[in-house]
TITI-477631 format. One record per atom (N, C-alpha, C): x, y, z. Coordinates in steps of 0.05 Angstrom, whole numbers, padded with zeros to 5 digits, always signed. Layout:
XYZ
...
//
This chain:
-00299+00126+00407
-00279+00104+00404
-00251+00116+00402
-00234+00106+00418
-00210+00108+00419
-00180+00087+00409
-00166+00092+00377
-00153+00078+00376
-00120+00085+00383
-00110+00069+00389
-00081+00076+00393
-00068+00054+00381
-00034+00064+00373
-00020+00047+00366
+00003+00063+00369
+00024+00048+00352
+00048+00069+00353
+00060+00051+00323
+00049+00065+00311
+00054+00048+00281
+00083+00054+00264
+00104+00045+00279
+00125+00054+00270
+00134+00081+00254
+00166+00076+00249
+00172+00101+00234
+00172+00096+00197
+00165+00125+00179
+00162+00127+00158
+00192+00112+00146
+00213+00110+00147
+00238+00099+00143
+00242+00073+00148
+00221+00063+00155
+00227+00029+00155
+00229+00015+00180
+00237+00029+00207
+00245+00016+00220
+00230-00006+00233
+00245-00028+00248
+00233-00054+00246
+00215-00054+00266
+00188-00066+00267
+00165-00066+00280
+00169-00083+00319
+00164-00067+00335
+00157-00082+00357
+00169-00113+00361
+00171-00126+00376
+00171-00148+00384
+00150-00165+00383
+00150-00185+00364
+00128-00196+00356
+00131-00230+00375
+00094-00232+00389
+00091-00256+00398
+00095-00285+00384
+00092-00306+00382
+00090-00333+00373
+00072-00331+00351
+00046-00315+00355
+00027-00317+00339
+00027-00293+00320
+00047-00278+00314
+00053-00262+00301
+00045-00237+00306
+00029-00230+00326
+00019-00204+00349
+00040-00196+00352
+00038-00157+00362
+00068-00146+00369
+00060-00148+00407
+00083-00152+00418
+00086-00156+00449
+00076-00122+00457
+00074-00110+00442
+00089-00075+00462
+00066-00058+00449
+00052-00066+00423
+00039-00037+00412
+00009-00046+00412
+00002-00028+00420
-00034-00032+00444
-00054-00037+00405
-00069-00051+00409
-00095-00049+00381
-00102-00031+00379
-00108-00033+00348
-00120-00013+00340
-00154-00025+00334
-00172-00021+00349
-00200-00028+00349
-00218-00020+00338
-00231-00019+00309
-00242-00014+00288
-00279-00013+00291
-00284-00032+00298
-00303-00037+00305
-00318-00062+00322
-00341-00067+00327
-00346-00078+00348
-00338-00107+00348
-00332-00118+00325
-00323-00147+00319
-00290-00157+00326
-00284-00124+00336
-00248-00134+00345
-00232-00140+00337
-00233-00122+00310
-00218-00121+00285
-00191-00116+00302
-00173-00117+00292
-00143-00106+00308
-00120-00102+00273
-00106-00081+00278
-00091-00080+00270
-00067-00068+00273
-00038-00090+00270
-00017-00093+00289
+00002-00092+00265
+00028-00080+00274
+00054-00085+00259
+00063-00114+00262
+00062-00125+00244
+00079-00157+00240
+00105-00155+00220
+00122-00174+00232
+00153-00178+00211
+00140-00175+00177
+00148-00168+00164
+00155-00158+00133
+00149-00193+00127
+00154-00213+00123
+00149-00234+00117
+00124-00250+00127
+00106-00245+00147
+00091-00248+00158
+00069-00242+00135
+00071-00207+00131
+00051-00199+00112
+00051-00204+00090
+00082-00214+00069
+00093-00225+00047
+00068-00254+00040
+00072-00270+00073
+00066-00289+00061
+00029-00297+00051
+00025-00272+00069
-00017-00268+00067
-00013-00257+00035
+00003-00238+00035
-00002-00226+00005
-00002-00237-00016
+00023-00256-00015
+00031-00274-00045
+00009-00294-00045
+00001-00303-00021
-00013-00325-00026
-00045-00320-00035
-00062-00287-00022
-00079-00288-00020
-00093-00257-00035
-00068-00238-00037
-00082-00213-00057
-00077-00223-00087
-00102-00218-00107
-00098-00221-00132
-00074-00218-00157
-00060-00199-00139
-00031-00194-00158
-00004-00219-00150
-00013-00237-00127
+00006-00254-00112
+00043-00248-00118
+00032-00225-00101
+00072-00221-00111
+00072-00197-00078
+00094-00188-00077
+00102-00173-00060
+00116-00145-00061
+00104-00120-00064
+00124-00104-00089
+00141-00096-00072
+00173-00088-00088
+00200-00085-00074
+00196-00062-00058
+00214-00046-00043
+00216-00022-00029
+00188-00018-00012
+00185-00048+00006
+00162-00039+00027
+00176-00039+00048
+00166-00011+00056
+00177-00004+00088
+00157-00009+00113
+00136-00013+00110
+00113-00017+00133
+00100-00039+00131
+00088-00059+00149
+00069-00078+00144
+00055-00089+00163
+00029-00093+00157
+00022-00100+00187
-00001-00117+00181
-00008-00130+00207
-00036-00153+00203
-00052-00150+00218
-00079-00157+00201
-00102-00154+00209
-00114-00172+00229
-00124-00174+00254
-00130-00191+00268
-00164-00198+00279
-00171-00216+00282
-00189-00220+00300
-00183-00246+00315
-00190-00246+00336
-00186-00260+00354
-00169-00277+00357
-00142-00255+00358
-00118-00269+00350
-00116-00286+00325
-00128-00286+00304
-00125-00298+00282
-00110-00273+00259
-00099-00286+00247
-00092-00264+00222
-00114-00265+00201
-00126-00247+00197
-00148-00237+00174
-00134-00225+00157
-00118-00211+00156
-00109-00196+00128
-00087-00182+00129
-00072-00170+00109
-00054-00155+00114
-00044-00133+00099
-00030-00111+00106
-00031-00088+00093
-00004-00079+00079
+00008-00068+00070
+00035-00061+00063
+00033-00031+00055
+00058-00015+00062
+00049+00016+00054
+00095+00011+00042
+00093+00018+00020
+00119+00028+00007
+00122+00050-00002
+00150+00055-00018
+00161+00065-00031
+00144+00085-00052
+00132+00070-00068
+00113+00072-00093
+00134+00083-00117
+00118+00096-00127
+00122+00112-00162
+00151+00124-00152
+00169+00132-00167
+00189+00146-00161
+00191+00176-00162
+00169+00182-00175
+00160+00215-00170
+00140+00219-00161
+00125+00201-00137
+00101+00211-00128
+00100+00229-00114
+00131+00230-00100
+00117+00263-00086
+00120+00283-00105
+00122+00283-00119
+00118+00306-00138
+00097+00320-00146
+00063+00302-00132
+00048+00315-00134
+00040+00331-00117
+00065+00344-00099
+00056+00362-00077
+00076+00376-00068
+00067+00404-00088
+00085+00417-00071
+00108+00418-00052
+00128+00424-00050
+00152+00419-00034
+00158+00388-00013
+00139+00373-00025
+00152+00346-00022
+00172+00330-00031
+00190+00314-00007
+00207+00297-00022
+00198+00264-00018
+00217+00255-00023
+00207+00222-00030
+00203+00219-00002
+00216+00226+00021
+00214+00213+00054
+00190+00222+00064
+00171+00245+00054
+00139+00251+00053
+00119+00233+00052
+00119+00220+00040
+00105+00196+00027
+00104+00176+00022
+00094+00158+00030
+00090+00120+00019
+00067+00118+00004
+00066+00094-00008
+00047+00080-00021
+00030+00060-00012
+00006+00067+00001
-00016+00040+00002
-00004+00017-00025
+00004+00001-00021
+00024-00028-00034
-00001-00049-00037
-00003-00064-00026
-00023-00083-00016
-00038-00082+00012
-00068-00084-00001
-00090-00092+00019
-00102-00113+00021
-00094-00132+00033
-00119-00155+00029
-00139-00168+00052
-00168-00173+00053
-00184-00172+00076
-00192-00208+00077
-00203-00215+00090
-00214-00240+00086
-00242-00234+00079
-00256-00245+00067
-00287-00245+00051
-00303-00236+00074
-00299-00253+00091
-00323-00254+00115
-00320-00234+00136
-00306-00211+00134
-00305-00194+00151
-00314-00165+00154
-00337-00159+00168
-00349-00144+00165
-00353-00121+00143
-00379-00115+00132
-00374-00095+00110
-00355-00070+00118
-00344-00051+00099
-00336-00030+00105
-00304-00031+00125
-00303-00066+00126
-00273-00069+00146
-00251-00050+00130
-00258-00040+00106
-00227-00049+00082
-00227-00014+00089
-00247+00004+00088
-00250+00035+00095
-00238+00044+00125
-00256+00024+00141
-00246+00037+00173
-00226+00027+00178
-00208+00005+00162
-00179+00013+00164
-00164+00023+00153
-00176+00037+00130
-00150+00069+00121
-00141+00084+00135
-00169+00081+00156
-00180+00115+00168
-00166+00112+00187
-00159+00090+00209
-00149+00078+00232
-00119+00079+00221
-00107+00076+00197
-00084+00070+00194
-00074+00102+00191
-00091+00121+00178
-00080+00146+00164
-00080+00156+00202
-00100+00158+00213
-00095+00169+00251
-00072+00165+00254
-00056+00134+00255
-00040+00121+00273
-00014+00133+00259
-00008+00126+00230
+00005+00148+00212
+00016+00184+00233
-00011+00186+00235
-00013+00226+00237
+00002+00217+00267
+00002+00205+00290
+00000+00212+00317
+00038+00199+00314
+00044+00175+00300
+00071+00168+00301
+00087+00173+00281
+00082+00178+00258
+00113+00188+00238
+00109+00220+00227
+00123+00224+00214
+00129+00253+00200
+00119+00243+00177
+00105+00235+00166
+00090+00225+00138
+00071+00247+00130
+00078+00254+00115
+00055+00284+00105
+00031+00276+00091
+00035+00254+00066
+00009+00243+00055
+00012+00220+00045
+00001+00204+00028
-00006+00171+00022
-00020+00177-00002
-00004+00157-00026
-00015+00152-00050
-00029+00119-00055
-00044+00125-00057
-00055+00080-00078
-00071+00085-00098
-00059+00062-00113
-00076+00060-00140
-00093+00033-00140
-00120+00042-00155
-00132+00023-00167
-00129+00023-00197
-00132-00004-00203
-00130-00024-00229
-00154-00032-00247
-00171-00005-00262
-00180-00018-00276
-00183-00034-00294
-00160-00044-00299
-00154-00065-00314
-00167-00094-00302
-00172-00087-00276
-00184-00120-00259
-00203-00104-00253
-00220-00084-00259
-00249-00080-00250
-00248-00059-00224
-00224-00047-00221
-00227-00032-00190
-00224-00008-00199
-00242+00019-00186
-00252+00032-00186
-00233+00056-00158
-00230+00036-00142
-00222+00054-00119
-00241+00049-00102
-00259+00040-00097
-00287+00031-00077
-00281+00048-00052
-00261+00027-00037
-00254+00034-00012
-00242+00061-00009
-00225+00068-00027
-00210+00087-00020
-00227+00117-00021
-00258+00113-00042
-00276+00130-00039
-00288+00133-00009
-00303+00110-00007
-00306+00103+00026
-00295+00117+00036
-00272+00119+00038
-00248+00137+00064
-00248+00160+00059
-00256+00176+00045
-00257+00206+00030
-00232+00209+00015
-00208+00198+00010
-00192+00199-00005
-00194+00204-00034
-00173+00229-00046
-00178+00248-00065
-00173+00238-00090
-00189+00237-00110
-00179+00218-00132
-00171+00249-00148
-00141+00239-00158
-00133+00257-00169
-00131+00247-00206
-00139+00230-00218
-00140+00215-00234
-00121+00193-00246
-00112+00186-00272
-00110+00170-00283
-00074+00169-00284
-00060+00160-00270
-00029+00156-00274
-00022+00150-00291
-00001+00155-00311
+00011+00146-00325
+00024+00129-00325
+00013+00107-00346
+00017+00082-00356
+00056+00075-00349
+00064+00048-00326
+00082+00033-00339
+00085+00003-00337
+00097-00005-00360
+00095-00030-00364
+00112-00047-00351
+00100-00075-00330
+00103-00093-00324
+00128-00098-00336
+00145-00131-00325
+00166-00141-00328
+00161-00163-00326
+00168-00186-00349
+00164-00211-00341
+00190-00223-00343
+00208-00233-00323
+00231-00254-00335
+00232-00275-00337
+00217-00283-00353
+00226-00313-00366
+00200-00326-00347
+00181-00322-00332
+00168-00338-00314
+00148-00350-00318
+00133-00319-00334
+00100-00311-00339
+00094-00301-00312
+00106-00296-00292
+00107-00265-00274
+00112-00243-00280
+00088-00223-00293
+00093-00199-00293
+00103-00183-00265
+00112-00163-00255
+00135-00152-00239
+00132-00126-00245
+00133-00111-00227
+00129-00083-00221
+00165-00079-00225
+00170-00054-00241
+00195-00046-00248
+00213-00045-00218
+00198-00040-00200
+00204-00024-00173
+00219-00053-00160
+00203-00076-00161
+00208-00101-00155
+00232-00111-00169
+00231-00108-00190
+00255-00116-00206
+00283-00109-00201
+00276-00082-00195
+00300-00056-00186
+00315-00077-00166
+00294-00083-00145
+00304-00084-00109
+00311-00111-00120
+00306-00128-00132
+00320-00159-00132
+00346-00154-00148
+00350-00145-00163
+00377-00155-00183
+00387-00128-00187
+00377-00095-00170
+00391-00074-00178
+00392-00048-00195
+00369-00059-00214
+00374-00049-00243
+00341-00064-00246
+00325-00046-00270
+00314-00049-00278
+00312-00049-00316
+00337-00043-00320
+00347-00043-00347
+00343-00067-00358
+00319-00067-00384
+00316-00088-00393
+00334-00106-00418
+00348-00088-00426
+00378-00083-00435
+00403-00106-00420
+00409-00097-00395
+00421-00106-00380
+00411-00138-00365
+00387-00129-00350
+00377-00163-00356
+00382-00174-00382
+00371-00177-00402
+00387-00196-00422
+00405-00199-00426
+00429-00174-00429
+00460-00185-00428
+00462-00208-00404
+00455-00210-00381
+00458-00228-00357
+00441-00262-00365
+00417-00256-00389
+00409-00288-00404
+00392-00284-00390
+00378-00265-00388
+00339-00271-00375
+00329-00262-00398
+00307-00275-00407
+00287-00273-00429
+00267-00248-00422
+00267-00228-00419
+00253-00216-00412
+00239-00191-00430
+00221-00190-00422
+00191-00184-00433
+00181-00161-00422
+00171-00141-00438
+00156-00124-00424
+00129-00125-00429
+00112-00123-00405
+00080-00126-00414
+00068-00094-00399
+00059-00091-00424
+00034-00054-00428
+00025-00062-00412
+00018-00034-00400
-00009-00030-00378
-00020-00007-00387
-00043-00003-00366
-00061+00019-00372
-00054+00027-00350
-00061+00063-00347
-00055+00082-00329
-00081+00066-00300
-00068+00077-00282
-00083+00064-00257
-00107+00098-00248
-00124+00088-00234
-00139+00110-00217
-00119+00115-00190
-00108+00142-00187
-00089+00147-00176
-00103+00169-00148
-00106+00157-00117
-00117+00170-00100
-00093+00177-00074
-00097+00203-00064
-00086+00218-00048
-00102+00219-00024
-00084+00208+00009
-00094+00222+00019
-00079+00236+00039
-00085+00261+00061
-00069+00274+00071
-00062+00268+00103
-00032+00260+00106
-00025+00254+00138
-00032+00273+00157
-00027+00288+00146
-00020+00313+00153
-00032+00334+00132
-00061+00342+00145
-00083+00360+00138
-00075+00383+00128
-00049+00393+00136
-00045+00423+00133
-00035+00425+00101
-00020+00403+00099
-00016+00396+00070
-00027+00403+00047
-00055+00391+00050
-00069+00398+00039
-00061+00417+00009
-00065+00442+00020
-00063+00466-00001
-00040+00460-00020
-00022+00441-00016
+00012+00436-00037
-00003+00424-00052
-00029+00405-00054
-00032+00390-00073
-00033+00402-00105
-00021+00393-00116
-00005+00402-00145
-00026+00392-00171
-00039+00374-00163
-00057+00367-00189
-00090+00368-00183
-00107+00375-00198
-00125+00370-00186
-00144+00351-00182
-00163+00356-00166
-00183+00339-00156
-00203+00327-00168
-00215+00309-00174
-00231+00304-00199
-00254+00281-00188
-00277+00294-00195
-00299+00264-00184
-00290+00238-00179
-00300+00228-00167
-00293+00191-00173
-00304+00190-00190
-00283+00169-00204
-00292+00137-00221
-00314+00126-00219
-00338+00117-00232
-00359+00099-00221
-00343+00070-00244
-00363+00049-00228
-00355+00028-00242
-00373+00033-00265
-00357+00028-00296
-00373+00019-00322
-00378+00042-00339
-00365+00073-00315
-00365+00085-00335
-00340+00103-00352
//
């Protein structure tokens, strides 16, 4: 099996020419498996609006540079987002800087789509990654706080390097907790200080450290990795 794409650049730049139905005009599928899975770069709002409405966290976190949608038969099934992330994640590698690295952001699949869809598109996305940008590796976290383990990202062989250090949510005034990162990109500042001088009621809500997985764009990498490698997580224990 042969997939191709040309999955944009690591810096954001803006995706292909997109059809009526939110398909790009110019960048060939990426074909997963035999059900004709596709996955395509769509406008930044396109994937905004699958995410808010349909991944469990319903929000959109700030500093996303990539996004794309999942297709079958010309339908949108799901959608992906790769950002910014942690502000020192490349730091877990060796002579990395921040333009090294994005963050798996949001994944979301539709129920009914083949087992294993949510794996053979890491794998398809980390290829398309390696053949079009200068991206050296890819961080995502799972939330055991909602029961996730990392499933998929085991699936894909991706390196669990363990438990991130804990930070706490933002709520202003809504009962929307908010990723600091989110907060930053809307109003500038993440200073909870400063929001209240401005009259937002705002709140910080604790978290627990996330299951924190690595994987490599660019294989040669590899050896920079700075922390080590540690079994997976099982659920429950």
């Amino acid at each position: 099996m042969r997939a191709k794409t040309r999955a944009g650049g690591a810096t954001g730049s803006p995706p292909p020419a997109q059809g009526g139905d939110g398909r790009s005009n110019r960048t060939p599928a990426l074909q997963i498996n035999p059900r004709m899975i596709e996955m395509l770069p769509v406008p930044h709002r396109v994937a905004q609006d699958v995410l808010v409405r349909h991944h469990y966290l319903h929000s959109m976190p700030g500093g996303t540079k990539l996004t794309f949608g999942v297709f079958t038969d010309s339908r949108l099934r799901g959608a992906v987002s790769l950002g910014v992330g942690p502000i020192n994640g490349h730091r877990l590698v060796e002579g990395a800087t921040r333009d090294d690295c994005l963050t798996l952001t949001r994944l979301w699949l539709e129920d009914d789509l083949p087992k294993n869809s949510e794996s053979r598109l890491l794998g398809v996305l980390v290829r398309a990654l390696r053949r079009s940008t200068r991206l050296k590796f890819l961080l995502s976290y799972a939330d055991p706080g909602v029961g996730h383990v990392g499933t998929v990202y085991q699936a894909a062989g991706w390196l669990y390097t363990g438990v991130s250090e804990a930070q706490p949510l933002m709520d202003l005034g809504d009962g929307v907790p908010r990723h600091l990162r989110s907060v930053g990109s809307a109003f500038g500042t993440h200073s909870a200080a400063y929001l209240r001088r401005r009259g937002l009621p705002v709140r910080l809500v604790p978290q627990a450290g996330k299951h924190r997985y690595v994987v490599f764009v660019d294989p040669t990498w590899r050896i920079r990795l700075l922390v080590p490698v540690l079994p997976y997580p099982k659920r429950g224990g």
